[in-house]
C-alpha positions in Angstrom: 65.1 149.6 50.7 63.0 149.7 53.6 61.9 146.2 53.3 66.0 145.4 53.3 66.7 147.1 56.3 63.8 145.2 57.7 64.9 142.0 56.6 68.4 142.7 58.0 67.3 143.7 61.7 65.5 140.6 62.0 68.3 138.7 61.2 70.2 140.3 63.3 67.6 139.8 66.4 67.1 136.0 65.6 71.3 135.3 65.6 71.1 137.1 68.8 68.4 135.1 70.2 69.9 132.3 69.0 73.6 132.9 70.4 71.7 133.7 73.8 69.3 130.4 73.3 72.9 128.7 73.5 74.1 129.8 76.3 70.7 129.4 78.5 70.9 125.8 76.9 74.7 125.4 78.0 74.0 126.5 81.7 71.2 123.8 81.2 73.2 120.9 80.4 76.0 122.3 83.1 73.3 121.0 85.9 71.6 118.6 84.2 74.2 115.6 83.7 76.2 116.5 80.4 78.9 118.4 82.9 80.0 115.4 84.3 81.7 112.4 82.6 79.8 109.0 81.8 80.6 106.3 83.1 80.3 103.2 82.0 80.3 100.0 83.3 81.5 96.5 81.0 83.0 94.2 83.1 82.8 94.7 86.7 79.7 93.5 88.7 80.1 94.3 91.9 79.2 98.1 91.0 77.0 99.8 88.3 76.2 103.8 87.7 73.3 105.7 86.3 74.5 109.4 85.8 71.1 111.7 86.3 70.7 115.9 86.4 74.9 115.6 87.0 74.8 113.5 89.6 76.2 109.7 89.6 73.9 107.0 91.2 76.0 104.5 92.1 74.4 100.8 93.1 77.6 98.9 95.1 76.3 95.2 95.9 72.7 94.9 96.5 72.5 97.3 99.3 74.5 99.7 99.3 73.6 103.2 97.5 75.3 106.1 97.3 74.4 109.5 94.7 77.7 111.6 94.1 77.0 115.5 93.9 79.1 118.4 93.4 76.9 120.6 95.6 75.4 120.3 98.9 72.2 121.5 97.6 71.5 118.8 95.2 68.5 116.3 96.0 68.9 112.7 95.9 67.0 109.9 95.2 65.5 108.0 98.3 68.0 105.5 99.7 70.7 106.7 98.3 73.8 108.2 100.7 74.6 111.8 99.8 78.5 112.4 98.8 80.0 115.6 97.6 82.9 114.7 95.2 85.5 115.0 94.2 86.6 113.8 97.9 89.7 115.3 99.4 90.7 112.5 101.9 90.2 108.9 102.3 91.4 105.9 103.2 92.5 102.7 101.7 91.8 99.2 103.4 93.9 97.2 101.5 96.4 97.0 98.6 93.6 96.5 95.9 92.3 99.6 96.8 95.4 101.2 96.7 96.0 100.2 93.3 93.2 102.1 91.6 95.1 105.4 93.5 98.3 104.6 92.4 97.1 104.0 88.5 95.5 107.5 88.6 98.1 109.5 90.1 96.0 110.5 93.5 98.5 109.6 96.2 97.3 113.2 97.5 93.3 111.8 98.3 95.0 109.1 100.2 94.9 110.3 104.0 95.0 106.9 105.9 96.3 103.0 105.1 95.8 100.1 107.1 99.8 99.1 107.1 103.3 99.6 104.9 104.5 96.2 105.8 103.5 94.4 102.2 104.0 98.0 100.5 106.7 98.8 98.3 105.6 102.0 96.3 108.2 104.8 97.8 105.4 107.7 97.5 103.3 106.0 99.5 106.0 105.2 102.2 107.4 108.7 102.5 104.0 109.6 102.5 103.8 107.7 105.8 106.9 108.6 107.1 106.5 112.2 107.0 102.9 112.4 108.5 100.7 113.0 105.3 99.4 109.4 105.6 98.6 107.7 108.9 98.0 104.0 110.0 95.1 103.1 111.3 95.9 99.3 111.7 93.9 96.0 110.8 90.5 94.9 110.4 89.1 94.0 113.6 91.9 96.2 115.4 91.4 99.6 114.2 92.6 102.8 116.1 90.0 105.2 115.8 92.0 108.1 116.8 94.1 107.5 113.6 91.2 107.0 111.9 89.8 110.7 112.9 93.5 111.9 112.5 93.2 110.9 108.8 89.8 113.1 108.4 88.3 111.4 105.5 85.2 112.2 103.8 84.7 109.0 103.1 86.2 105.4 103.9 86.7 102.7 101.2 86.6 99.1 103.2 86.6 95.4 101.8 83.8 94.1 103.9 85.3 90.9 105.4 84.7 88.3 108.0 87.1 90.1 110.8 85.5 93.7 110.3 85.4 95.8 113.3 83.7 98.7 111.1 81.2 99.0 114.1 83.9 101.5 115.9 84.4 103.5 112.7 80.8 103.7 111.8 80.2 105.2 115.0 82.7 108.4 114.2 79.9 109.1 111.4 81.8 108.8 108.7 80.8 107.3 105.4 81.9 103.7 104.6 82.1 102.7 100.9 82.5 99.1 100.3 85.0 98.5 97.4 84.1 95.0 95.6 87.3 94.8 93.3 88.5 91.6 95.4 85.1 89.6 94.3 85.5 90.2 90.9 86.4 86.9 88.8 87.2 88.7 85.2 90.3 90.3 85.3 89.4 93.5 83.4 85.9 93.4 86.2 88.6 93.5 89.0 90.7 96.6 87.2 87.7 98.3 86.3 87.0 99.4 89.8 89.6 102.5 88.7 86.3 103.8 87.3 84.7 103.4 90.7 87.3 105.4 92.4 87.4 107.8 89.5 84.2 109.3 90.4 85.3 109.6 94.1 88.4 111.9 93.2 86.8 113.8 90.1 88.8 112.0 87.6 86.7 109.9 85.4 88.3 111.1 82.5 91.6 109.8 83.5 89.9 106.9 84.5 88.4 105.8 81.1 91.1 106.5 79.6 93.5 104.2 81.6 91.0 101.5 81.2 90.6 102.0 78.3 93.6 101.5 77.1 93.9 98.1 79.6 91.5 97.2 78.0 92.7 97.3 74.4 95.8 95.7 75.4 94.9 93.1 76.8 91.7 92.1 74.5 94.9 92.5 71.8 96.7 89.5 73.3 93.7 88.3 74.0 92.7 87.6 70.2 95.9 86.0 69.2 95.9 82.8 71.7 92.2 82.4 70.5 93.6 81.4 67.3 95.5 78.9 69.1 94.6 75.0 67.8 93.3 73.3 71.3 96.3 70.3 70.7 98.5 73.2 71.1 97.1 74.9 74.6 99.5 73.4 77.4 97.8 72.3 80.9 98.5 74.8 84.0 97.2 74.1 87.9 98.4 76.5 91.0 99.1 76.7 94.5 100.7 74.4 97.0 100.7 73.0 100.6 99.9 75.1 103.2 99.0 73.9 106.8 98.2 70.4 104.9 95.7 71.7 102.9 96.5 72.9 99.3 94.4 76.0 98.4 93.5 75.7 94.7 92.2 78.3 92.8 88.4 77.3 91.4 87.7 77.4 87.2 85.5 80.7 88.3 88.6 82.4 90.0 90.4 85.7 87.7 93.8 83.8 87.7 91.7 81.1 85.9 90.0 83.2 83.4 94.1 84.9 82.8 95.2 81.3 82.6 92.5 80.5 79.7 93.2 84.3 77.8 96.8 83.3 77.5 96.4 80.0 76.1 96.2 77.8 78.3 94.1 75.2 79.8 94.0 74.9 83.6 93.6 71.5 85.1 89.8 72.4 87.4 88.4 74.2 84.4 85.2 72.6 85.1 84.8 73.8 88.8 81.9 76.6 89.4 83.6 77.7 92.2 86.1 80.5 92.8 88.2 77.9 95.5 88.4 75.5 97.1 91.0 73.7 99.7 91.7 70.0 98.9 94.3 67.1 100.0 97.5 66.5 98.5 96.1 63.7 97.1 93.0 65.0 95.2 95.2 68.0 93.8 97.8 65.2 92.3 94.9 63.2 90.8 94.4 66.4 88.6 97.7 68.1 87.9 100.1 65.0 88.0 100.7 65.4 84.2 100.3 69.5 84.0 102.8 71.1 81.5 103.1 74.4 84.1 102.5 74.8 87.6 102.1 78.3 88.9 103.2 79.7 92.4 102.7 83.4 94.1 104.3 83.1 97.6 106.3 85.3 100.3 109.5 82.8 100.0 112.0 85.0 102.4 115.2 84.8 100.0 115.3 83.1 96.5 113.6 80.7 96.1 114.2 77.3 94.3 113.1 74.1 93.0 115.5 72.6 96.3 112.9 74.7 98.7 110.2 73.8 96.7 110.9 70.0 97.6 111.5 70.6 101.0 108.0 72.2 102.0 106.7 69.3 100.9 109.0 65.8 99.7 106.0 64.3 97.6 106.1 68.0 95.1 109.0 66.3 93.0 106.3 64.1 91.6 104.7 66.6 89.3 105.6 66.7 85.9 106.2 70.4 86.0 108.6 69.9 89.1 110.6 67.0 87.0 110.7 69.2 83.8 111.6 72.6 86.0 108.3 74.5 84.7 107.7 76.0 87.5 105.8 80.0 87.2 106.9 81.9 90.1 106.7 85.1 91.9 107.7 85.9 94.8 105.3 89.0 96.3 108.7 90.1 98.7 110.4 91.3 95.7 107.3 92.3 93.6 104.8 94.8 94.5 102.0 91.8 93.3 98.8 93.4 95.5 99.9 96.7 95.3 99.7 97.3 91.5 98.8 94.0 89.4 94.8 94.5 90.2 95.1 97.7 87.3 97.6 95.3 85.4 95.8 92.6 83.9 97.3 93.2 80.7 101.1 92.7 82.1 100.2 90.0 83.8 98.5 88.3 80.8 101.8 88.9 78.4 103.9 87.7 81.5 101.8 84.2 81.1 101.8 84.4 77.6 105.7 84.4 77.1 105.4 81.8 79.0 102.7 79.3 77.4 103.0 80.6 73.8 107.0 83.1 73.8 106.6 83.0 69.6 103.4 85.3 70.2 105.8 87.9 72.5 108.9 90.2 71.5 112.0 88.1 72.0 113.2 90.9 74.6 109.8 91.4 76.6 111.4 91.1 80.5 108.4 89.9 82.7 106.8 91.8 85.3 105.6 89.8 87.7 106.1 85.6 86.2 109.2 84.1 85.0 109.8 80.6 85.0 111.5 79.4 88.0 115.7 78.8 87.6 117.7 76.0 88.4 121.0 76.0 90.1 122.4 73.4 87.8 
């Protein structure tokens, strides 16, 4: 009987030791990275993270390193710029960086924008007009007062040739480049909502919204790779501008979308992400092109009639002659402002397009639509 009671205490004892082993381990893992949420990196390049004792290293570029904490206290590698996340303020540079905001509901964090004049989302521009955001105006022509009026804890900028960082870098404030515009996959440019997801404390919502980007478009993806290469029409882009036409390079993200939908676009071969060229050199390649794709700020609707008179010689393209023309015009669609964190729409807008037996009879595009006549 003895032995029994024995045998029960020490039963009892170990669960107890056990349940409190538990906890100690809990408060453990609470500092020493399981408290925070992974992230992880597929497509983007312009940013990678290590997650370490709860803290994300994040490596933006080649030089620029910054460790997110959620205490003061914390110590950080060497090199790497201490920020306590989630942020409460910031500001956004441009439209891209907007976007990854906008996709994860955090209009609040948002302190400070460059400009409304390209803007359309009506959050944002109340947000403006009633004080809660301010404008700080363009690269190269910032107002610092604004800037200090915004009180970020951290600035996101798009490092660019005009700049004028120099006046905001003296106001001590930390400057975070945000790399989204380099990218030249599509789901690399929307992944930066992960970036920005560490910044705000959501990096749950973040994977998740990705995630399902992701799945969506990899979806649509996988049915025009079945597509027999006699069947893939030929695409190009742009058009004149100040007598140079500005094409977009086989490396570019409208490229690689051109390609995922099905179709073959006319510089495939070129390693670069651009280039201008001559009237000339762009009819050479795109003379016979099934589709020709254009993204401009046309003020009113614009036409196959305007299209000719920007430039007489446009009526020689096939896709002029056979009114294929893929348009949107970014005064009527918020283009910048949201499409970054919608590769998948646009992708089904160009594959009702190129292939409309792979798409729901009634899908109504987003952003593309062929072009209509007035005949």
């Amino acid at each position: 009987m003895k032995k029994t009671i024995w045998m029960i205490a020490i039963s009892v004892l170990l669960c107890a030791c056990s349940g409190k082993n538990a906890k100690q381990q809990g408060a453990e893992d609470a500092t020493s990275g399981d408290s925070i949420t992974a992230i992880t990196v597929k497509y983007a390049t312009g940013f990678s993270v290590r997650d370490s004792a709860g803290i994300h290293l994040v490596d933006v570029g080649k030089n620029e390193h910054f460790a997110l904490v959620s205490a003061d206290d914390v110590a950080v590698p060497d090199g790497y710029t201490k920020i306590r996340v989630p942020i409460k303020n910031t500001i956004c540079m441009t439209a891209l960086q907007l976007s990854n905001f906008t996709i994860l509901d955090a209009h609040d964090v948002v302190k400070g924008v460059t400009g409304t004049k390209n803007l359309f989302n009506k959050d944002i521009l109340q947000r403006v007009k009633d004080g809660r955001i301010v404008k700080i105006g363009m690269e190269g022509n910032f107002d610092t007062e604004m800037v200090l009026a915004a009180n970020p804890d951290v600035i996101f900028i798009s490092p660019s040739k005009r700049g004028g960082y120099d006046a905001i870098k003296e106001t001590g404030i930390t400057l975070v480049p945000h790399l989204g515009y380099k990218e030249l996959d599509p789901l690399g440019q929307a992944e930066w909502i992960k970036f920005v997801g560490m910044f705000i404390g959501k990096e749950k919502e973040a994977n998740e919204v990705f995630a399902g980007i992701e799945q969506r478009y990899n979806d649509l993806k996988s049915q025009t790779s079945n597509l027999k290469s006699e069947n893939l029409p030929t695409v190009f882009s742009g058009e004149m501008h100040y007598g140079n036409w500005h094409a977009v390079g086989g490396k570019n993200y409208l490229a690689q979308i051109f390609r995922d939908a099905g179709a073959k676009y006319v510089i495939d071969d070129d390693e670069t992400s651009g280039e201008d060229m001559e009237f000339e050199k762009m009819y050479a390649l795109a003379a016979n092109a099934d589709y020709w794709r254009i993204l401009n700020s046309y003020p009113g609707e614009f036409s196959y009639e305007a299209l000719k008179a920007s430039e007489p010689r446009n009526e020689l393209f096939k896709a002029y002659k056979e009114k294929k023309v893929i348009y949107c015009n970014m005064k009527q669609q918020a283009y910048y402002e949201i499409s970054p964190v919608e590769p998948d729409v646009l992708l089904k807008d160009f594959v009702a397009i190129f292939h409309p037996e792979l798409i729901e009879s009634d899908y109504e595009p987003k952003y593309y639509k062929l072009l209509t006549t007035t005949d």
